[in-house]
N, C-alpha and C positions, 0 to 999 in steps of 0.2 A: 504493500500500500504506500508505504513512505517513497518508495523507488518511481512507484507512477506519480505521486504530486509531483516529486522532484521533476520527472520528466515534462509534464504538464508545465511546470513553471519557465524552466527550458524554451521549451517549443515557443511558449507566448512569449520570451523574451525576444527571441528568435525572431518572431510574426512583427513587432515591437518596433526590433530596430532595422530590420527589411524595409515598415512603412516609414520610418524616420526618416532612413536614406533614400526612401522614394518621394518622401515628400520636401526633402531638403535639395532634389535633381538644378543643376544648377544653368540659369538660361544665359545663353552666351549671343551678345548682339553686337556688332559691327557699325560702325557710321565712319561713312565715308565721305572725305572730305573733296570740293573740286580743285582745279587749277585757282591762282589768284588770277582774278578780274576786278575790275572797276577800283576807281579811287581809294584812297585809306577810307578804312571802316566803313565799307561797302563791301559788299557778297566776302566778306573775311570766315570763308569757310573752314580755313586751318583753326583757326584761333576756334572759330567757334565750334565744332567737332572737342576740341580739346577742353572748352569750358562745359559742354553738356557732359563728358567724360567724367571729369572733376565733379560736378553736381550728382552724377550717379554712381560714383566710386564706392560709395557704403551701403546701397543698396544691397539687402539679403539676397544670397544662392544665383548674383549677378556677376558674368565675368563680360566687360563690357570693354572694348578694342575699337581702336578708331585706326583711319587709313587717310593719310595727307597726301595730298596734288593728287587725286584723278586715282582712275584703277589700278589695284598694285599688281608687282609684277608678278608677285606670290600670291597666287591664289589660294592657299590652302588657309588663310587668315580668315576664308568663309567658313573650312569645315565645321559642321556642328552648328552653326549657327542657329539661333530659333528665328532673329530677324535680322537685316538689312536695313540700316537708314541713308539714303544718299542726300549731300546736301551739296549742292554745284551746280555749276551752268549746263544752260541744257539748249535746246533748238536741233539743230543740223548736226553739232559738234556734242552732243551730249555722251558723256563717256558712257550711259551704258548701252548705246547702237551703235560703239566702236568696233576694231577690229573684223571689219566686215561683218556685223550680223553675228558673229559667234558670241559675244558679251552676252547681246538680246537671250539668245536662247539656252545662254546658263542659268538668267534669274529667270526665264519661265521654267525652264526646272525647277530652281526651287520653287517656284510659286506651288508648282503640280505636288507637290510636296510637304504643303503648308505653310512653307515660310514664312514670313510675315514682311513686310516689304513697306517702306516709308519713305516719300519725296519730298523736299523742301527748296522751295522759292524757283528760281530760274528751274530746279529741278524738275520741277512740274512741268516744263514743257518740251514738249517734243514734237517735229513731223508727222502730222497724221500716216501718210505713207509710210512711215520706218516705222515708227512704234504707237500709231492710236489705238490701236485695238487691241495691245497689249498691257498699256496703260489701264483702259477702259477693264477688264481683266484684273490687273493688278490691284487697283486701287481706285476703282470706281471712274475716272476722269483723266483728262490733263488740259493743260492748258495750249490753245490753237491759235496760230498767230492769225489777226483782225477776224475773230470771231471773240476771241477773248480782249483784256486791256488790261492794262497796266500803270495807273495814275497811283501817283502818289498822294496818299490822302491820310486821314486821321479816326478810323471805324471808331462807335462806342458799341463796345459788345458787353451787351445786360442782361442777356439770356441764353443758358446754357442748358443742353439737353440731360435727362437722367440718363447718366453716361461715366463710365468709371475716368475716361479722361478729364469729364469735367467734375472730379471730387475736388475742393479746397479753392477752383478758380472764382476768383470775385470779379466786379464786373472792371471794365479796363479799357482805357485808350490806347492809341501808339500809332504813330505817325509810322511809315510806311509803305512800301511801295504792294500793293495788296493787289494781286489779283484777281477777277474774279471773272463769271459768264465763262465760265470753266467747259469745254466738251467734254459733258457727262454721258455717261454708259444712256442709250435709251433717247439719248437729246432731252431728258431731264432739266428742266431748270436747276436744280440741287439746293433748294432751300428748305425740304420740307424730308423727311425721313421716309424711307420707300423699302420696294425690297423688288429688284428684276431679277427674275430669269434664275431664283438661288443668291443672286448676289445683295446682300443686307446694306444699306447704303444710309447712314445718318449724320446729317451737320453737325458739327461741334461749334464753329465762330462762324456767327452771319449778321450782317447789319446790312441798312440800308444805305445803298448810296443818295448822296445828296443829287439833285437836278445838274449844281455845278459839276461833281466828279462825273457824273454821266456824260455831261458836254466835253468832259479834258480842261487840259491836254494832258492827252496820257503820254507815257513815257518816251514809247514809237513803235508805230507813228503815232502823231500827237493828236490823229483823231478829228474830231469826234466821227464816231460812227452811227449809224442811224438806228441801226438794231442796236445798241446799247442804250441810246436816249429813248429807244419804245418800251424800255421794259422801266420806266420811273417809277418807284414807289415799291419795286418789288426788292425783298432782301435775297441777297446773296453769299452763297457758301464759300468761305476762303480759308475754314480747315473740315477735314470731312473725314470721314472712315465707312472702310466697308469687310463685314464679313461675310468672304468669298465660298462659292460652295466644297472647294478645297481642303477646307476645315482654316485655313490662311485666314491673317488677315490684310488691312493695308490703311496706312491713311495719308492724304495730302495736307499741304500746308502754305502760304502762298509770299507769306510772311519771309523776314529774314535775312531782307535788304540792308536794312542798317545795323550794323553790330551794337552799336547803342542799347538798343532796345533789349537785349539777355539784361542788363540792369532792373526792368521790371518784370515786377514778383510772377505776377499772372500770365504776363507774356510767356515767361520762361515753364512756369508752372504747368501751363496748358499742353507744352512740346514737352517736356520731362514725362510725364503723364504718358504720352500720346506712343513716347518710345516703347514705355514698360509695355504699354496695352498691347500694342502690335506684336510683341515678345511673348505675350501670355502670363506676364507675369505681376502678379498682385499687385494695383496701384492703392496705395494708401487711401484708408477713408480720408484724409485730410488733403490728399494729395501729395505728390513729389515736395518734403522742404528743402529747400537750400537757400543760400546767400550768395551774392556776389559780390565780390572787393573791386575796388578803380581797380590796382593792383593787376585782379583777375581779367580782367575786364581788359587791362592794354597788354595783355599776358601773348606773346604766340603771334600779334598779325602778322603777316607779310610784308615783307620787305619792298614798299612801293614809290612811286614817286610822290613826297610830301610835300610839295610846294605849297 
């Protein structure tokens, strides 16, 4: 009798520390930084890859790796990965429909795989022919050159979905170069929460543009467009997420322009969040905390011309 508790006791300890170490499995995400572009603290992708790094350094059962200038040459910095964040220029030159189309069809691998996959600012856009309909796939949308704009403007975003990315985010400004009228999966407008085809599709930051951002001048060209002045009054999505039928997920972000902006809380808050989620991995009821120093903040830019 004493022989079988003892064993009993055993095996449950056994069964114990099995779910421990299954439930302690540790997620491993990548962000990838672009080339430098544009003026000091503008698209300062290096720096900021490496300040989102630092902010989720202590993050629980998180091993979290970043990749400066463009795709590395070692690939194997992806293995295992649970997600993918890319943060870099995009259009014609976007590093990932480099190398002839073979880049493309390594992250729809992982996508067919669950990966989770996240784009930020110039990131979000791409040639429809080269990658829209892998985009649209990945992560709900992307951004189309003069179907989309790109003004620089000041969003008040006051309301957020029940949505584990938006735990702890309060409501917030930020000046900006925002994207939006995004080609969404479906030719969706993307303001309202849906689900195509399997694919789970719900805003996170949406405001309304004012009459003037509508009119421009947006960034370039400067506009204005006519189909973007007919849609007045309607709000639009400029970070999103979709759970793909892959078991995957993905979300866009359109924000990112000015390095400035990691200095606010909420800003930051919202993309900290938005990483863990797309990784599967527990976003805090309060949200992502961190701080950032000046310090932090002029830590890593690029070496550009400062005039």
């Amino acid at each position: 009798m004493r022989f079988r508790i003892l064993l009993l006791i055993t095996v449950s300890l056994c069964i114990g520390f099995q779910k421990n170490v299954a439930d302690a499995k540790e997620a491993k995400i990548v962000l990838v930084a672009g080339k430098p572009s544009h003026p000091p603290r503008m698209h300062e992708f290096n720096a900021g890859v490496q300040l989102m790094t630092e902010c989720l350094k202590d993050t629980p059962n998180l091993n979290i790796q970043f990749v400066l200038n463009g795709w590395p040459e070692d690939e194997s910095i992806f293995d295992g990965a649970s997600a993918v964040i890319f943060f870099m220029d995009g259009g014609r030159r976007h590093e990932v429909v480099g190398d002839n189309g073979k880049r493309l069809k390594v992250v729809d691998q992982w996508s067919s795989k669950g990966i989770g996959l996240g784009f930020m600012h110039f990131g979000v856009e791409v040639i429809a022919d080269q990658a829209g309909s892998e985009f649209k796939r990945w992560i709900g949308g992307h951004y189309e050159h003069m179907h989309s704009c790109n003004p620089i403007w000041e969003p008040n975003f006051t309301i957020f979905p029940n949505h584990p990315i938006s735990r702890g985010v309060k409501p917030f400004q930020a000046k900006d170069e925002w994207y939006f009228n995004m080609r969404f999966v479906g030719d969706m407008s993307g303001e309202k929460a849906t689900e195509i085809k399997g694919l789970k599709f719900v805003p996170i930051l949406t405001a309304v543009p004012s009459k003037e951002v509508r009119d421009g001048p947006y960034v370039y060209p400067k506009g204005p467009y006519p189909h973007i002045q007919a849609s007045k009054g309607r709000a639009e999505a400029m970070m999103w997420t979709v759970e793909r039928p892959d078991g995957g997920r993905g979300f866009g972000f359109t924000g990112g322009h000015f390095h400035d902006n990691w200095a606010n809380d909420n800003y930051r808050r919202v993309v900290l969040n938005a990483i863990l989620w797309v990784a599967k991995v527990d976003v805090p009821q309060g949200g992502v905390k961190s701080s950032v120093s000046d310090e932090q903040l002029n830590a890593n830019l690029d070496p550009k011309n400062r005039r």
